[in-house]
C-alpha positions in Angstrom: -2.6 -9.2 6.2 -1.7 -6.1 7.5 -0.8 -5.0 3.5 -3.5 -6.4 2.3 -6.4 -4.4 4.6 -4.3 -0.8 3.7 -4.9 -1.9 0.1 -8.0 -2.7 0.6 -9.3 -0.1 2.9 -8.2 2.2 0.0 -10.3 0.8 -2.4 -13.3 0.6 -0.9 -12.8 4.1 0.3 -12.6 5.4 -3.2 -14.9 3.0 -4.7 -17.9 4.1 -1.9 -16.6 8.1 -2.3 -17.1 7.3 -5.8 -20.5 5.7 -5.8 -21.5 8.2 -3.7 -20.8 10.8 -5.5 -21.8 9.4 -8.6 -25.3 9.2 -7.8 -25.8 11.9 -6.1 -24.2 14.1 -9.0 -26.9 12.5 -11.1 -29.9 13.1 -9.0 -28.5 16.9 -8.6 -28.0 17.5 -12.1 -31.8 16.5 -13.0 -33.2 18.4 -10.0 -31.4 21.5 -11.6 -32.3 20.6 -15.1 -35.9 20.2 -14.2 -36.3 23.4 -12.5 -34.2 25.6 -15.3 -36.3 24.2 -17.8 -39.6 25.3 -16.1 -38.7 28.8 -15.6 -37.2 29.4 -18.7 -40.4 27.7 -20.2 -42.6 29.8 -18.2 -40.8 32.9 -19.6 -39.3 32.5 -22.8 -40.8 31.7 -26.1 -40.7 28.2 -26.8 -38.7 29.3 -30.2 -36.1 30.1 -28.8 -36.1 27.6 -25.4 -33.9 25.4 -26.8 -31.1 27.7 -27.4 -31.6 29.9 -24.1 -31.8 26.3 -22.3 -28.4 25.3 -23.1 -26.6 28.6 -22.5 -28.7 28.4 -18.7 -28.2 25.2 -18.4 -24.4 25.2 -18.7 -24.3 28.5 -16.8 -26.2 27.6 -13.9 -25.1 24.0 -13.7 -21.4 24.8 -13.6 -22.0 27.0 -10.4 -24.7 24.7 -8.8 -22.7 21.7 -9.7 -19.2 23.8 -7.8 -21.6 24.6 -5.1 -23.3 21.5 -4.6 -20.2 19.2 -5.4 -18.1 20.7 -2.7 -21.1 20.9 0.2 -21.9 17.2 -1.1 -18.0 16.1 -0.7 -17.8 17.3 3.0 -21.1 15.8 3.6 -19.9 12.5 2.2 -16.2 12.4 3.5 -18.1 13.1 7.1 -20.6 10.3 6.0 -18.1 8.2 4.8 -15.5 8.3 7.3 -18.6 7.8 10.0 -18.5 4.4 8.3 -16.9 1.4 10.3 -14.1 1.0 7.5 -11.4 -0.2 10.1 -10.3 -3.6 9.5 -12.1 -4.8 13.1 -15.0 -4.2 11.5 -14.8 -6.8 9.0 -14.9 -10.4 8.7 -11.7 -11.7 7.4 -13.1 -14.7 5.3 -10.8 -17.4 4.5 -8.0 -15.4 5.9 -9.6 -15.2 9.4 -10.3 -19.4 9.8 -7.8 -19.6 12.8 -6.2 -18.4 15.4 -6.6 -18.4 19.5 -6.4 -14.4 18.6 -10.1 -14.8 17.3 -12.2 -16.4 19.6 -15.3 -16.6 17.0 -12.9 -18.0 14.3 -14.5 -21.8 12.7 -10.9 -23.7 13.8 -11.2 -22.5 17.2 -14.8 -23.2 17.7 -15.2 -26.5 15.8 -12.2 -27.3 18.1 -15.2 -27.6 21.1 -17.7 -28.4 19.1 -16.2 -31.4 17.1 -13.2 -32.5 19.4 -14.5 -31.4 22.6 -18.4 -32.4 21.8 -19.4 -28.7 23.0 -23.2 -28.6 22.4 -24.0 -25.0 21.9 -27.7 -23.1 21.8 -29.3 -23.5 18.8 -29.0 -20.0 17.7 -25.3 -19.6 18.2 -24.8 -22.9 16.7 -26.6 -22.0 13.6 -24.4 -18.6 13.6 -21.4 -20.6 14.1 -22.1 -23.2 11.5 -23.1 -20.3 8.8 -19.7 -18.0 9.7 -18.1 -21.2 8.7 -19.2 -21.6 5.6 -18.5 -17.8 5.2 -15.1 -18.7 5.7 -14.9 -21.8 3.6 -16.5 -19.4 0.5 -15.4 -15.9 0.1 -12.4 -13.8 1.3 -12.9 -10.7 3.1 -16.6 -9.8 3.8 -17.7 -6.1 4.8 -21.1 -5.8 6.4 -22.9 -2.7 6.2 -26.4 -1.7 7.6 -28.2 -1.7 4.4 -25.9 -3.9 1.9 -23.1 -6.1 2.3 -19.7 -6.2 0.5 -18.3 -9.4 -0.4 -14.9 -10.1 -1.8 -13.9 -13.4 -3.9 -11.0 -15.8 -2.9 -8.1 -14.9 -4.3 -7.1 -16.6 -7.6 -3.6 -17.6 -5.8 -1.5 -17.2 -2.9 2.0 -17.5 -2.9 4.2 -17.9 0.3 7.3 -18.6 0.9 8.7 -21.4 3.7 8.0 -18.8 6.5 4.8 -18.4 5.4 5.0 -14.5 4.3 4.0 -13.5 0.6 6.3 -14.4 -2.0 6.6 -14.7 -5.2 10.0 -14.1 -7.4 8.0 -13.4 -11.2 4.6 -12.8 -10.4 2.0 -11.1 -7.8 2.3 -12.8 -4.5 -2.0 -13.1 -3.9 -4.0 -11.8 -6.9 -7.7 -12.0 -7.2 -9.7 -12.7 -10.5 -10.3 -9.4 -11.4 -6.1 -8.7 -11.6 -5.6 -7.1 -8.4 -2.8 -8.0 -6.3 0.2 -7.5 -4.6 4.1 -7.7 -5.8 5.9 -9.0 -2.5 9.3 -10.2 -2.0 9.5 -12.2 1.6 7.0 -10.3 2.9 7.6 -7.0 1.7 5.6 -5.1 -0.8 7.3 -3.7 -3.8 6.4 -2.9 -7.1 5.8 -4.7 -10.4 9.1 -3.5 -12.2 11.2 -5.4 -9.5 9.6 -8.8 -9.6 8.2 -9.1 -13.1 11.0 -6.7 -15.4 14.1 -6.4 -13.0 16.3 -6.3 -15.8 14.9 -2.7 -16.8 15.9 -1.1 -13.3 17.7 1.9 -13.9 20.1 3.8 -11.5 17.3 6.5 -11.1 14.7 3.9 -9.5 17.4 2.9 -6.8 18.3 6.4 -6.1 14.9 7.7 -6.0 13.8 4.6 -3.5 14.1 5.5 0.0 13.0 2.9 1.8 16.0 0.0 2.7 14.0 -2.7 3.1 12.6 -2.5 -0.8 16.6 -2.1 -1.7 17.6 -4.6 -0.1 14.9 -6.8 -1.8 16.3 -5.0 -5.2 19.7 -6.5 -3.9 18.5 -9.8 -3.5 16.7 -10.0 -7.0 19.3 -8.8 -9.0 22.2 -9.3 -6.8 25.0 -6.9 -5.3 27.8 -6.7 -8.7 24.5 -5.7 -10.5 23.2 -3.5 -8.3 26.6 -1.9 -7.8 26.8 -1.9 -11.9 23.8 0.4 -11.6 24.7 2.5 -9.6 28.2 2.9 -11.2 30.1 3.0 -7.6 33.5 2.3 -6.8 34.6 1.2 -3.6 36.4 4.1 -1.0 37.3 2.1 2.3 36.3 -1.0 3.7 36.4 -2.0 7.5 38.8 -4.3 8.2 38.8 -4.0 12.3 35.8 -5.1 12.9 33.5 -8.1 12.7 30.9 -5.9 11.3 30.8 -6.0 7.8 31.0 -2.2 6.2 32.2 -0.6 2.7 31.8 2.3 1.7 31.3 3.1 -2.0 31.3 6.1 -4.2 29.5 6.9 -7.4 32.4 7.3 -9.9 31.0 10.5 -11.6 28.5 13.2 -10.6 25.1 11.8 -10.5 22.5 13.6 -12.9 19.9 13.2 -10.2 21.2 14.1 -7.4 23.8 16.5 -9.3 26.9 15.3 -6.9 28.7 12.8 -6.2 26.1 9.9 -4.2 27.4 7.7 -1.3 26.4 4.3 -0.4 27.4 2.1 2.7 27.5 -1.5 2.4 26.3 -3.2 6.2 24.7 -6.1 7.6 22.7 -7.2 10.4 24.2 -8.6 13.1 21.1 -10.6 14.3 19.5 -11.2 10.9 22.3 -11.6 8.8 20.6 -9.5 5.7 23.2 -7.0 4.2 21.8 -3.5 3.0 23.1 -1.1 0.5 22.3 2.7 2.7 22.5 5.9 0.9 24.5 8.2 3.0 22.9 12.0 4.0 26.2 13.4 3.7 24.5 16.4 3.0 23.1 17.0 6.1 26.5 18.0 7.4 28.0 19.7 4.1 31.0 17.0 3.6 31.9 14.1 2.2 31.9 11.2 4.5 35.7 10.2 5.7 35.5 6.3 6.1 33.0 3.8 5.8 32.7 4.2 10.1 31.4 8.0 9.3 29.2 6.8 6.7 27.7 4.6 8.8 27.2 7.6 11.9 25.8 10.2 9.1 23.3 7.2 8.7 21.8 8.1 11.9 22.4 11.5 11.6 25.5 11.9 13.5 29.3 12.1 13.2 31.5 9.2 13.9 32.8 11.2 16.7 29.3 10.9 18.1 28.9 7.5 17.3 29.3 4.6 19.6 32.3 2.4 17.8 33.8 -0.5 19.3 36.9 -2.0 17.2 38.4 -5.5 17.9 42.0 -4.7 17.8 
């Protein structure tokens, strides 16, 4: 959910900046017309208007329209962000039918009302009842003042046993119009990985920082192929400890990064999940020694700084 109302808060902020300043431009640009036109009319001879009209009108409109545009965009991004876009101002929908979070939410008050044989006031049981059928109908719903913004249920949702989004060759949740989100267990990450992974190139898994959409990359294409990408050769393994940790090395100079790039290969003690980390060897101006000080640069230290226990 939490991806989805960024996403969506996004949109509807550009699509109301947008809309705002669409017609309000409009309205501008006739007020201005209107009132060039007159005065040149009143002073011109109506021979040559036409002419005179153009050049004013593309002289004086640029400027007004500069002027106006920028006093109108402040105006509007005060407007605008005045606006309750937050996500606890809306009603979630179809996505918001549970939960003891949401004490207003249909499950948990049909729970009294059906089950428990709550009778409610009349008004509140007619708001209940229509909230519910809200939620039964659309997805997310954005009440404003004067209109109201409704959003279709998504065309599909896609999940995998844990519940998260998931899909491995299409968008997780997409809506009719195409929108949607690539996610892989949960995560978001683009279209290339789930839909053309066989096009990755070694520049999209240098360029990606974050580890958790590598390690998705890892588990979509798999590790020999990733490594194949990346053109790495293995420089020391760890074989004290139960920790799981290679280090590899790019076998030529990378075009990108023009030097040599290092990777550490690690898992998660808790979870399990291995990650391929780039190391910042950079940071301290050499080459990391073992797979243990690829591991400390990680965190931005040395492994003399870093807290190693061995099994010996």
């Amino acid at each position: 959910r939490r991806a989805i109302d960024e996403e969506i808060g996004d949109t509807i902020g550009r699509t109301v900046d947008r809309e705002v300043r669409d017609a309000v431009d409009g309205i501008v640009r006739a007020a201005v017309d209107r009132e060039v036109e007159d005065t040149i009319g009143r002073t011109v001879d109506r021979a040559t208007r036409d002419a005179i009209d153009r050049a004013a009108r593309d002289a004086v409109g640029r400027t007004v329209d500069r002027e106006v545009r920028d006093t109108i965009d402040r105006a509007v991004g005060d407007a605008v962000g005045a606006h309750k876009l937050s996500w606890y101002y809306w009603i979630g929908g179809q996505f918001w039918v549970g939960g003891w979070y949401w004490y207003g939410s249909p499950a948990y008050v049909s729970f009294f009302t059906d089950v428990c044989k709550l009778k409610l006031p009349k008004d509140i049981e007619e708001r209940a009842e229509a909230y519910s059928k809200i939620c039964q109908s659309v997805n997310y719903v954005w009440a404003d003042k004067n209109f109201v913004m409704v959003c279709a249920r998504p065309k599909h949702i896609y999940r995998d046993e844990q519940g998260r989004l998931h899909s491995p060759d299409s968008k997780a949740i997409e809506y009719h119009d195409g929108w949607g989100l690539y996610m892989w267990h949960g995560i978001k990450v683009s279209k290339k990985i789930i839909e053309t992974p066989e096009t990755l190139t070694k520049k999209d898994i240098v360029k990606e920082t974050n580890v958790e959409v590598r390690r998705c990359i890892i588990e979509k294409i798999g590790m020999e192929r990733y490594a194949e990408l990346l053109g790495v050769k293995e420089v020391d393994r760890d074989t004290v400890s139960t920790e799981e940790a290679v280090l590899y090395k790019t076998k030529r100079k990378d075009n990108i990064l023009n030097n040599y790039a290092y990777f550490v290969k690690v898992s998660c003690p808790s979870s399990k999940r291995k990650y391929m980390l780039g190391v910042p060897y950079k940071l301290f101006n050499e080459y990391p020694k073992n797979c243990w000080d690829a591991k400390a640069m990680t965190f931005r230290k040395r492994e003399s700084q870093y807290n190693i226990i061995k099994e010996t």
